[in-house]
LUMRO-387022 format. One record per residue (C-alpha): residue number from 1; residue in three letters; x, y, z. Coordinates in steps of 0.001 Angstrom, whole numbers, padded with zeros to 6 digits. Layout:
+-----+---------+---------+---------+---------+
| num | residuo |      c1 |      c2 |      c3 |
+-----+---------+---------+---------+---------+
| NUM |     ala |       X |       Y |       Z |
...
+-----+---------+---------+---------+---------+
This chain:
+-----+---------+---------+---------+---------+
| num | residuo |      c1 |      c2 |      c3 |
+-----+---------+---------+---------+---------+
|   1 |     unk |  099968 |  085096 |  083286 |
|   2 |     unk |  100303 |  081442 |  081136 |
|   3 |     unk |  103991 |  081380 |  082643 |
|   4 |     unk |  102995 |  081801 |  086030 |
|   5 |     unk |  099951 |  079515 |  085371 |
|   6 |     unk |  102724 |  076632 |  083916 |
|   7 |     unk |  104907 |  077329 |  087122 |
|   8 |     unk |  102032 |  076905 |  089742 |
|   9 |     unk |  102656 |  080513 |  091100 |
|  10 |     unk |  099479 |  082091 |  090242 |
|  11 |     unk |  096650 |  081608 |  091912 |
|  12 |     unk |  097664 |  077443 |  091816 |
|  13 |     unk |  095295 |  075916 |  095099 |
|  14 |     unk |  092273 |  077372 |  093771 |
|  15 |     unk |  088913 |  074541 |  094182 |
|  16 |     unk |  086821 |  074301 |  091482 |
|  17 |     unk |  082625 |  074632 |  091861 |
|  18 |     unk |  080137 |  073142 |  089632 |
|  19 |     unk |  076984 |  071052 |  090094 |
|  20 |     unk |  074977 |  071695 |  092970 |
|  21 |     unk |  077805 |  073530 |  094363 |
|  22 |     unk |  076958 |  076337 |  092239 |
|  23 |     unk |  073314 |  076172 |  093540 |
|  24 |     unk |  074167 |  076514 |  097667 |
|  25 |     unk |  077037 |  078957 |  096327 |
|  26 |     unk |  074080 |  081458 |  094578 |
|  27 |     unk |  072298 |  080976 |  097754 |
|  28 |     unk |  074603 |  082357 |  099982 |
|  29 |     unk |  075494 |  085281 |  097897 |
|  30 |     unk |  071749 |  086434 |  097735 |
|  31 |     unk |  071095 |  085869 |  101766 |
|  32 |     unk |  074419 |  087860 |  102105 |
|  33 |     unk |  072692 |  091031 |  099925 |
|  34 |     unk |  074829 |  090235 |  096479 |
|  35 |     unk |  073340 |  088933 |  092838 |
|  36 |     unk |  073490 |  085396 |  092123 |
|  37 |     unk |  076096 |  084238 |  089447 |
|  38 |     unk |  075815 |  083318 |  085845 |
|  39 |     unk |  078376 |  081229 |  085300 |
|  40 |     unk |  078027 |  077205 |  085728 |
|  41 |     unk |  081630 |  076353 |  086949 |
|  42 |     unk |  084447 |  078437 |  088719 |
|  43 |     unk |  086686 |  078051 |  091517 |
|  44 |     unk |  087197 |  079635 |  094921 |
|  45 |     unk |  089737 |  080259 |  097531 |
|  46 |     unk |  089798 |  079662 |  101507 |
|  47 |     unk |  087526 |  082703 |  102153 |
|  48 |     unk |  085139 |  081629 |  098970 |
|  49 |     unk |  086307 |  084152 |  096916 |
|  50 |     unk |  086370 |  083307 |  093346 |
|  51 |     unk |  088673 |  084954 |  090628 |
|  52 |     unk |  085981 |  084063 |  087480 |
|  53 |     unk |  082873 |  085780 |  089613 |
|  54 |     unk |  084938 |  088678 |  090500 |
|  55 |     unk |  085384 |  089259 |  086931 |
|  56 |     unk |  081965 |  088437 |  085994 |
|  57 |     unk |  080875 |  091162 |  088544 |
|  58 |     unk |  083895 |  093699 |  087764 |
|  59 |     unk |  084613 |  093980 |  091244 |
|  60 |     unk |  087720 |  092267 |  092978 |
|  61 |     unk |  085962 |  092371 |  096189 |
|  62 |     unk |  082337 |  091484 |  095314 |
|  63 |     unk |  082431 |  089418 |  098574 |
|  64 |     unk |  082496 |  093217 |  100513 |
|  65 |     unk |  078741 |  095260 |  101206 |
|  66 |     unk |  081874 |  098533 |  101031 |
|  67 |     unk |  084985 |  098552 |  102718 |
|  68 |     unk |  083108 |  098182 |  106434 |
|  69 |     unk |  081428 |  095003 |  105737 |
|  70 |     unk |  083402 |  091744 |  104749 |
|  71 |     unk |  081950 |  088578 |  103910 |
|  72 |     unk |  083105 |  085070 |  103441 |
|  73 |     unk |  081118 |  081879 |  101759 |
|  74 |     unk |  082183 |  077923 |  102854 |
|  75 |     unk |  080999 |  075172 |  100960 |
|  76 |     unk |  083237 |  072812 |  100892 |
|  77 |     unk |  085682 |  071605 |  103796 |
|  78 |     unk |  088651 |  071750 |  101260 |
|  79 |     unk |  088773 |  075376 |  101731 |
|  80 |     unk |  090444 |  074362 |  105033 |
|  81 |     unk |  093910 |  075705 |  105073 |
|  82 |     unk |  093838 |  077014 |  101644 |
|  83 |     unk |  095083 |  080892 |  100825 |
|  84 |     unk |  092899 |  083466 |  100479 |
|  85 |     unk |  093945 |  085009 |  097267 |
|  86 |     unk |  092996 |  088381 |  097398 |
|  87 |     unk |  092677 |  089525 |  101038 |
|  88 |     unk |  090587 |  092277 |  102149 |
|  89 |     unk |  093031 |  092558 |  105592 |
|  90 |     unk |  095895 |  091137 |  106325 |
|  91 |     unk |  094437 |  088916 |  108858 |
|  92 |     unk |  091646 |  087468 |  106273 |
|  93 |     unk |  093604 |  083681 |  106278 |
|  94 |     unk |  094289 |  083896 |  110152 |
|  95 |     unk |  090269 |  084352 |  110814 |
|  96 |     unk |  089433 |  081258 |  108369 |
|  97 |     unk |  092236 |  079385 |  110160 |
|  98 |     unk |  090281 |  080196 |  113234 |
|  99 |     unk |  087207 |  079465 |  111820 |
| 100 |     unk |  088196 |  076086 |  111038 |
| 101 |     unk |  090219 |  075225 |  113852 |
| 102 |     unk |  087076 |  075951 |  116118 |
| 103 |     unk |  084216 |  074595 |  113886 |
| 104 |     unk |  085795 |  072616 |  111732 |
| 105 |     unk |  084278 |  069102 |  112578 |
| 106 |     unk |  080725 |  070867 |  112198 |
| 107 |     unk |  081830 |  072202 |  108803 |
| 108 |     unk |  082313 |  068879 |  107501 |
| 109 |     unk |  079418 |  067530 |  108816 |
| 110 |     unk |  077490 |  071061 |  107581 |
| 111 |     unk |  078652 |  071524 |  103828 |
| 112 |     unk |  077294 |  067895 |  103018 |
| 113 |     unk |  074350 |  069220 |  101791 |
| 114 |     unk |  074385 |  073148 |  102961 |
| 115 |     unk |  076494 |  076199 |  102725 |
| 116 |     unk |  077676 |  078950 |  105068 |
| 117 |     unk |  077387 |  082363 |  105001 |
| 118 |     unk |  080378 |  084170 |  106943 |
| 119 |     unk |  079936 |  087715 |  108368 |
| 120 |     unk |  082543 |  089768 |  109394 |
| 121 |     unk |  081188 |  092186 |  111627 |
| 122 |     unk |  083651 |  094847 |  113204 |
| 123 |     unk |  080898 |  097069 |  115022 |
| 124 |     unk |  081127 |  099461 |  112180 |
| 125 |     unk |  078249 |  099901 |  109644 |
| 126 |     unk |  080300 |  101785 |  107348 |
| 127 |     unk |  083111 |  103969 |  106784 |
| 128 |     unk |  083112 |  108233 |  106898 |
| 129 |     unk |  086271 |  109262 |  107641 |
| 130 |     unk |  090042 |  107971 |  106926 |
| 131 |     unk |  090668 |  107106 |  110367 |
| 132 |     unk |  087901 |  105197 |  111232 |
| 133 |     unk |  090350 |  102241 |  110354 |
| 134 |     unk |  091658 |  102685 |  114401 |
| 135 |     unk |  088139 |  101856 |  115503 |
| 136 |     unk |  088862 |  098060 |  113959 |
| 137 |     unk |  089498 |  096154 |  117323 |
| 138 |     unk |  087579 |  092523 |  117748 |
| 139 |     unk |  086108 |  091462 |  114472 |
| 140 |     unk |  082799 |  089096 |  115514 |
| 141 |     unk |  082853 |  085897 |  113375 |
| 142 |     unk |  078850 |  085287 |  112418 |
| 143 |     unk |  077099 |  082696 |  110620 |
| 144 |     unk |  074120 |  081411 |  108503 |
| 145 |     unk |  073114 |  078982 |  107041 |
| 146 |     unk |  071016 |  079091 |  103621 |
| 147 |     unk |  067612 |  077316 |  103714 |
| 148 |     unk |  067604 |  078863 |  107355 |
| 149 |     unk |  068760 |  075188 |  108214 |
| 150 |     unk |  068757 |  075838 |  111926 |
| 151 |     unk |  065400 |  076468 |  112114 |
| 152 |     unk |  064340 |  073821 |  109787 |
| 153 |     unk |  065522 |  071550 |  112511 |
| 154 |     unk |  063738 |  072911 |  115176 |
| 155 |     unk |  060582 |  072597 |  113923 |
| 156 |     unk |  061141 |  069239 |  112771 |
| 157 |     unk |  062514 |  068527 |  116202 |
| 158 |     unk |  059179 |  069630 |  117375 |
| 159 |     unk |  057380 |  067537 |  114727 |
| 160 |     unk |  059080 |  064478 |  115881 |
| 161 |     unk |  058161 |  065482 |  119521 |
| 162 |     unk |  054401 |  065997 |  118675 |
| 163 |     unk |  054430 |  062525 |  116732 |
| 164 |     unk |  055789 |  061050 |  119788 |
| 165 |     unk |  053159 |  062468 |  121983 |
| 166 |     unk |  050015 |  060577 |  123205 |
| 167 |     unk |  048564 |  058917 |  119899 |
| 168 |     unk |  049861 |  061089 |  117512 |
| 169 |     unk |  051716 |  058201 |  115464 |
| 170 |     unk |  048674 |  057419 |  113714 |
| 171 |     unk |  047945 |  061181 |  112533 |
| 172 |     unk |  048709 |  061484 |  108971 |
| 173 |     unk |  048931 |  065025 |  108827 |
| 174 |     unk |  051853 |  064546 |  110844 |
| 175 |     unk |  053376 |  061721 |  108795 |
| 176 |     unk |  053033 |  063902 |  105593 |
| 177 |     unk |  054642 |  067097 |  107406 |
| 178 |     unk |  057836 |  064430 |  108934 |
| 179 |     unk |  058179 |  063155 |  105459 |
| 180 |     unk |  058577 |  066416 |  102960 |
| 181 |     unk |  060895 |  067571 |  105749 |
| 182 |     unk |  062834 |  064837 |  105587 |
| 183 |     unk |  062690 |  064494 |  101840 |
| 184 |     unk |  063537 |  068538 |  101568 |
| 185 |     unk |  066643 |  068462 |  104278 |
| 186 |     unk |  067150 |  065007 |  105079 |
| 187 |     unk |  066685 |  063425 |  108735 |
| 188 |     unk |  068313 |  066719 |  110825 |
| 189 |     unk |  067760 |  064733 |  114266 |
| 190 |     unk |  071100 |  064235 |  115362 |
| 191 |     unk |  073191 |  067380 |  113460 |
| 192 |     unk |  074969 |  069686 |  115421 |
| 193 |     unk |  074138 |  072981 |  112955 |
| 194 |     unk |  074525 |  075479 |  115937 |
| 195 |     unk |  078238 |  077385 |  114849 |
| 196 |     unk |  078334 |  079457 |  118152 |
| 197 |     unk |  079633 |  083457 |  117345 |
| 198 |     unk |  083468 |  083942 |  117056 |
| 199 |     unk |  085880 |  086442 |  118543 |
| 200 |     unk |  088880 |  087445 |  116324 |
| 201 |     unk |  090893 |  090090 |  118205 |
| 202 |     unk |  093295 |  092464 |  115586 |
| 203 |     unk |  096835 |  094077 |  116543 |
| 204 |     unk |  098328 |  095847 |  113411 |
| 205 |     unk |  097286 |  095335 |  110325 |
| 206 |     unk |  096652 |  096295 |  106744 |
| 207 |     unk |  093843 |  096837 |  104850 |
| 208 |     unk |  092459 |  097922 |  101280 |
| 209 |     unk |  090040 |  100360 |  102617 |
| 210 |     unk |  090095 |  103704 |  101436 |
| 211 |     unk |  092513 |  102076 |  099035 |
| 212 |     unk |  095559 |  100850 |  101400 |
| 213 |     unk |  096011 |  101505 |  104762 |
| 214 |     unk |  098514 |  099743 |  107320 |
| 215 |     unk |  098048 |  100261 |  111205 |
| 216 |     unk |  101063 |  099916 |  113665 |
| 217 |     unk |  099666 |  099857 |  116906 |
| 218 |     unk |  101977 |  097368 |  118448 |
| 219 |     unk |  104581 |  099770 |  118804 |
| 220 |     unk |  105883 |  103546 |  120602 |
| 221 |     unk |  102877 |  105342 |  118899 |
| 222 |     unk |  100524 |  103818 |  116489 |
| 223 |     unk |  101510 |  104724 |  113682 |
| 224 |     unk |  098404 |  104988 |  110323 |
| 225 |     unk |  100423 |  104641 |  106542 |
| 226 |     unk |  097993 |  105721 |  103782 |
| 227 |     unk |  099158 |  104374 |  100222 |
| 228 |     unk |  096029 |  106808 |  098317 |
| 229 |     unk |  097869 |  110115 |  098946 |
| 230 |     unk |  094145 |  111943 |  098657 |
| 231 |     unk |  093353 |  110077 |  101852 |
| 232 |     unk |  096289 |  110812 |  103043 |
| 233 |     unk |  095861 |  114096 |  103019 |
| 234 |     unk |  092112 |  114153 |  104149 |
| 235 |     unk |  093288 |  111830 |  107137 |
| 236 |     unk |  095964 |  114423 |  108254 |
| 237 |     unk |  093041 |  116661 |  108921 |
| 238 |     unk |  091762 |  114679 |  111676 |
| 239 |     unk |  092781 |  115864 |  115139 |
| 240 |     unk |  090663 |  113662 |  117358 |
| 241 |     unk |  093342 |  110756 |  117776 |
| 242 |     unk |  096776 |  111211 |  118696 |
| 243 |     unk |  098789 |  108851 |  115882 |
| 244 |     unk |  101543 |  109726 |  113518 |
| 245 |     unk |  100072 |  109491 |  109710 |
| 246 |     unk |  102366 |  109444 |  106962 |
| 247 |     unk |  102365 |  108757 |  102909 |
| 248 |     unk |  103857 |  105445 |  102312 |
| 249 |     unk |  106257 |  107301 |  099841 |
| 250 |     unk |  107004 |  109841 |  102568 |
| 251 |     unk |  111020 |  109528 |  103320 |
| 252 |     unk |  110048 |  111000 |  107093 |
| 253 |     unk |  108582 |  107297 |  107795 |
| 254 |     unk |  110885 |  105202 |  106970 |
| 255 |     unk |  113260 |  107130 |  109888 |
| 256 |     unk |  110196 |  107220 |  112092 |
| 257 |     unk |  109836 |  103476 |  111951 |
| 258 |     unk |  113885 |  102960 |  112113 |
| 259 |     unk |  113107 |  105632 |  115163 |
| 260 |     unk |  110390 |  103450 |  116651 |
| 261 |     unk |  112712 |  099835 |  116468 |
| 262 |     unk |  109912 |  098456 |  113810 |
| 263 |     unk |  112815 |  098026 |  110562 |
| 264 |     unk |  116502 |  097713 |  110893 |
| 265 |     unk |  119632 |  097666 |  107654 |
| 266 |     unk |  122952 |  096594 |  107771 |
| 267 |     unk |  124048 |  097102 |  104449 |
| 268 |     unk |  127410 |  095076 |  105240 |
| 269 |     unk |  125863 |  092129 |  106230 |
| 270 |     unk |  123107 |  093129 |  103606 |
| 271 |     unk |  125563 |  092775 |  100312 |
| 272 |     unk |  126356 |  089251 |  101281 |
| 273 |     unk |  122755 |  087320 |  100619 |
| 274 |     unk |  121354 |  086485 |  098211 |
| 275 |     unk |  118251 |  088871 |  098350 |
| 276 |     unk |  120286 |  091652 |  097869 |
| 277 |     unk |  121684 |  089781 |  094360 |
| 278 |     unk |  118070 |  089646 |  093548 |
| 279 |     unk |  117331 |  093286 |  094663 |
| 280 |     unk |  121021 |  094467 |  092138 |
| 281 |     unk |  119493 |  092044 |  089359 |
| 282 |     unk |  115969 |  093211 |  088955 |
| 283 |     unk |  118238 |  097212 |  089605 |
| 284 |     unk |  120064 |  096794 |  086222 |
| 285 |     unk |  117020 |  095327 |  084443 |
| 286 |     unk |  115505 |  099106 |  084789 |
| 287 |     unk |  118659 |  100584 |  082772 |
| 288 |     unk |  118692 |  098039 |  080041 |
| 289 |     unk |  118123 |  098786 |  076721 |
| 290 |     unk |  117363 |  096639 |  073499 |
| 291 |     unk |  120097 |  093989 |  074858 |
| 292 |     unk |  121680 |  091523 |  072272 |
| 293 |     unk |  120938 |  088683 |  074896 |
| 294 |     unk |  118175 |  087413 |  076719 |
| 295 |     unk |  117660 |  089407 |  079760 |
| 296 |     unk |  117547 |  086237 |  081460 |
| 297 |     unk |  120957 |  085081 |  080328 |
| 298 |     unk |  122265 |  088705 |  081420 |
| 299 |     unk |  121024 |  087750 |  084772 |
| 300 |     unk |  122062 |  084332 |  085364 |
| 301 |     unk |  125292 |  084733 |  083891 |
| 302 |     unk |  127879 |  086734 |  085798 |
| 303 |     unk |  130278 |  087310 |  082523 |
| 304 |     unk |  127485 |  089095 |  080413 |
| 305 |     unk |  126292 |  090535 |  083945 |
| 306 |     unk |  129522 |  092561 |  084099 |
| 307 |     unk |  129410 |  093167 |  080300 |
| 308 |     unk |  126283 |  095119 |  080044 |
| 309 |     unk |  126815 |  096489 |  083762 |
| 310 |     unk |  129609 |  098613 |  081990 |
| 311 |     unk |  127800 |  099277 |  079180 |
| 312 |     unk |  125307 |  101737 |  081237 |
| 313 |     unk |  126385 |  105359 |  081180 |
| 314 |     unk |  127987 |  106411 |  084319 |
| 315 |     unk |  125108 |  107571 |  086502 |
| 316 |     unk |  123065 |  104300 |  085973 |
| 317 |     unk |  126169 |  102033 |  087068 |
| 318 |     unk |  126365 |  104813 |  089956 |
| 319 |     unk |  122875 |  103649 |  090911 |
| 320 |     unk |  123544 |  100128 |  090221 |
| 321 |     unk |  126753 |  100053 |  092416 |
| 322 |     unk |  125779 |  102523 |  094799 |
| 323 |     unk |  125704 |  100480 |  097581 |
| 324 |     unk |  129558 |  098384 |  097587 |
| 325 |     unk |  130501 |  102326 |  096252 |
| 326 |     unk |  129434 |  103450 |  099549 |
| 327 |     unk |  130935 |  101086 |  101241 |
| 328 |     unk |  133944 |  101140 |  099935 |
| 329 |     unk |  134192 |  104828 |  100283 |
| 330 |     unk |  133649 |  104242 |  104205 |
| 331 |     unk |  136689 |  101977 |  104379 |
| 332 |     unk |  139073 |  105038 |  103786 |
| 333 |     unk |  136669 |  107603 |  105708 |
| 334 |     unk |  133837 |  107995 |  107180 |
| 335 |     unk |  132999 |  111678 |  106108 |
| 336 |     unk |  130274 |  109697 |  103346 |
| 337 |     unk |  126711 |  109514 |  103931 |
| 338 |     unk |  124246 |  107140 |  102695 |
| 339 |     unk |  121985 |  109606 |  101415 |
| 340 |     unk |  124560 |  111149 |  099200 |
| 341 |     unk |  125715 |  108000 |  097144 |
| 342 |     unk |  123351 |  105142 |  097705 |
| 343 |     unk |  120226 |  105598 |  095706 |
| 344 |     unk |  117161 |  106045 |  097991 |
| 345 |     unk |  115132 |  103371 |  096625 |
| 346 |     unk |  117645 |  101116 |  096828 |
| 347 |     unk |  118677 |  101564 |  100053 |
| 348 |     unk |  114687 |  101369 |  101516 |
| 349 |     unk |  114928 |  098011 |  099815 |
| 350 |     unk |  117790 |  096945 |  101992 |
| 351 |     unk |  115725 |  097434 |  104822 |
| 352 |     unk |  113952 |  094203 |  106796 |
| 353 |     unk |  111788 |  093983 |  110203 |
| 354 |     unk |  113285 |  094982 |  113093 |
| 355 |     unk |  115064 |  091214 |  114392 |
| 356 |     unk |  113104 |  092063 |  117589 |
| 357 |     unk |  109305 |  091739 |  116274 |
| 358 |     unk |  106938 |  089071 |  116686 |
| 359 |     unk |  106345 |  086792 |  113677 |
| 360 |     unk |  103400 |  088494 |  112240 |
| 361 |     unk |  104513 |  091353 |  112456 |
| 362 |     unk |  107208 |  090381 |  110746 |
| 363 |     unk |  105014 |  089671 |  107991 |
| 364 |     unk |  103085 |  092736 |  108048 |
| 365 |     unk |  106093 |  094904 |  107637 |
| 366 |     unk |  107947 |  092723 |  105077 |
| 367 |     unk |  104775 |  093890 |  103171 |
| 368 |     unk |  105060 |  097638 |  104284 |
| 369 |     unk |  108450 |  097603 |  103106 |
| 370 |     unk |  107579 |  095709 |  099584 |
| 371 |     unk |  104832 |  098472 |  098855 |
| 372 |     unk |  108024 |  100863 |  099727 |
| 373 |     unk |  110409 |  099806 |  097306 |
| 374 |     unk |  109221 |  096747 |  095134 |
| 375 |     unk |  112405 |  095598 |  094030 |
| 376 |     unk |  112950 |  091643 |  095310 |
| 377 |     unk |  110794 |  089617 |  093198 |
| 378 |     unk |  110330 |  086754 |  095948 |
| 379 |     unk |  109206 |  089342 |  098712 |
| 380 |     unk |  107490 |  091060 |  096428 |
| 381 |     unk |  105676 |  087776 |  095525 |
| 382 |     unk |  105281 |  086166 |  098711 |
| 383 |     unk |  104065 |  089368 |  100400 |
| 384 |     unk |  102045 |  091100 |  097505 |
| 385 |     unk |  100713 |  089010 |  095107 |
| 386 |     unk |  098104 |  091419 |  093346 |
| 387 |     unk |  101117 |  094050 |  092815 |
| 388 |     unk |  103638 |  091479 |  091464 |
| 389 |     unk |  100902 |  090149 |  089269 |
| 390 |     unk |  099943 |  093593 |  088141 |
| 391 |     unk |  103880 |  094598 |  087310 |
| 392 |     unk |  104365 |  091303 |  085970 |
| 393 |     unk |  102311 |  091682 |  082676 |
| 394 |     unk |  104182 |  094357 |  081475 |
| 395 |     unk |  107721 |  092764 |  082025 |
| 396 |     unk |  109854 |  091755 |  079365 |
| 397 |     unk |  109582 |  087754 |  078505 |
| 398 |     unk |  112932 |  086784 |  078979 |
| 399 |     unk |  112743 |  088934 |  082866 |
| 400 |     unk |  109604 |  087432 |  083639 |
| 401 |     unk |  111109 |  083575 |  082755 |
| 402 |     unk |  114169 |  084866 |  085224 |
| 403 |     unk |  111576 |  086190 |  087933 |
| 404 |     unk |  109434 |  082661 |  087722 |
| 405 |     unk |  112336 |  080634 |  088494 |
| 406 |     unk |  114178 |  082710 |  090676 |
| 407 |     unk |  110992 |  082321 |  092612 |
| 408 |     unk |  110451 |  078377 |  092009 |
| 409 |     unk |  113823 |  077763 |  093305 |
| 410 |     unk |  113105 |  079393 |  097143 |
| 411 |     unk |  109272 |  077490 |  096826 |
+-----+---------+---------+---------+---------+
């Protein structure tokens, strides 16, 4: 991960937490149910989600009270507009943009000397079956504030009222109580601390409960994609909703969502960009074997490209080529089908959004259809970060140097 780390691709707009930081940080997670950290410095993301802690914890989602119950932690306003890393759903960053968009001057003025505790809260306690996911509709945007700052002001509001009454500026009781509040949480007379309850409405989405699930409910018939096949099968079981379910390695969906206008090919059009170079590049990495070159040079340069193309055996440069073979072949006749010369993973890579679809949906599906067939390395790391990271470690050096600057170069 040091090459991604020297290329600014991993994990690169992270803020770092130390001091007293650290202390309102501890504070939140206990008020939000979760054990205080150990460590003395780290860094967190736009949600407050820090890489270190969730290794400290061995849990990538520590933030979560299980897959029903999200949580987020601000204590700083530089988490404005920064990613959130490791998203529970896919609409994690648009609910902190909204967060910040609505509250934001009160954040500033909040996280001077205080913290806030985020809640999350769908309606749903917790999760029993599969398709529970469908009951995810208007996620309520909560918060609190540790030291139960809120009320602190209120009663010293009501101190300052009492000292103001009658003769009551000469009662030292009152003195004494005015100054260790003040001394404790500073002079809270004119803060606005009230952040007034959110409303975050969802569409379609994804999310990592029961370990992957995307909902299309934007389109013909919603449409529930299980990438854990166990749940899969468990959710198929369920009769009380009427929505197609499929296996995300099923080849039924990919027709049903061609079927339903949500993806689109045109391999013609498709062989002339440059993602499809990308796609054939990373295709012949999988067939190469103890090359004399760098597989970086093999990629970059288009005379040792063809050179070690054509040293494959024959069914691997089939695969390879499948596509301009195809079409090709459709030039003289159009007796050929896709099925029987392009390979299958290949061609689901070729596939994009339907033109027709909003922007985020866009999004969503560019990720459906990375999880598909992971074989650009820009989608795959614009749209899937964890997964590229994961299938990054084990790629060869020379691939990975290819697959960083491929990747710098669109950035």
């Amino acid at each position: 991960m040091d090459k991604l780390k020297e290329a600014n691709l991993y994990r690169s707009e992270l803020i770092p937490v130390s001091g007293k930081l650290v202390e309102r940080y501890n504070k939140c997670l206990v008020k939000l149910g979760f054990t205080k950290t150990k460590l003395k410095t780290f860094h967190i993301d736009g949600i407050g989600w820090s890489p270190e802690i969730a290794e400290e914890k061995e849990a990538m989602h520590y933030l979560n009270n299980g897959d029903a119950n999200a949580h987020g932690i601000i204590i700083s306003p530089l988490q404005k507009g920064k990613p959130v890393y490791v998203p529970f759903h896919t609409f994690d960053r648009d609910m902190m943009q909204h967060v910040f968009k609505t509250h934001g001057e009160k954040i500033n003025d909040i996280t001077r000397d205080c913290a806030i505790c985020l809640d999350f809260d769908q309606g749903i306690d917790t999760f029993y079956e599969p398709l529970d996911v469908l009951k995810y509709k208007t996620v309520s945007i909560n918060f609190h504030l540790i030291n139960n700052l809120v009320d602190v002001q209120k009663e010293q509001l009501k101190l300052i009222e009492t000292f103001n009454r009658d003769n009551n500026f000469i009662d030292e009781k009152i003195h004494e109580q005015l100054l260790v509040s003040a001394k404790a949480y500073g002079d809270l007379r004119n803060r606005d601390l009230e952040l007034y309850e959110l409303q975050f409405n969802t569409d379609s989405f994804y999310t990592k409960a029961f370990k992957g699930v995307y909902v299309l409910r934007d389109f013909i018939t919603p449409i529930i994609v299980f990438e854990d096949e166990t749940w899969h099968k468990e959710a198929i079981k369920d009769t009380n909703y009427d929505v197609l379910i499929y296996h995300i390695h099923q080849p039924e969906l990919m027709d049903k969502l061609r079927d339903h206008v949500i993806i689109e090919y045109d391999l013609e059009n498709a062989v002339k960009t440059e993602r499809y170079e990308r796609i054939k590049k990373f295709e012949i990495t999988q067939y190469l074997q103890k090359t004399e070159h760098p597989v970086k040079d093999i990629l970059d340069n288009p005379i040792l490209y063809k050179s070690y193309l054509n040293k494959l055996d024959l069914e691997s440069r089939k695969k390879v080529m499948s596509v301009e073979r195809y079409l090709e072949k459709i030039e003289t006749s159009n007796q050929y089908k896709i099925a029987d010369i392009v390979d299958l993973k290949l061609f689901e890579a070729l596939h994009k959004p339907h033109s027709s679809l909003e922007g985020r949906h866009q999004d969503l599906i560019w990720k459906l259809l990375v999880n598909v067939a992971p074989k650009d390395v820009l989608y795959w790391y614009w749209y899937d970060k964890e997964d590229f990271y994961a299938s990054f470690k084990s790629w060869d050096d020379s691939f990975k140097e290819w697959a960083i600057a491929t990747i710098s170069n669109k950035i």
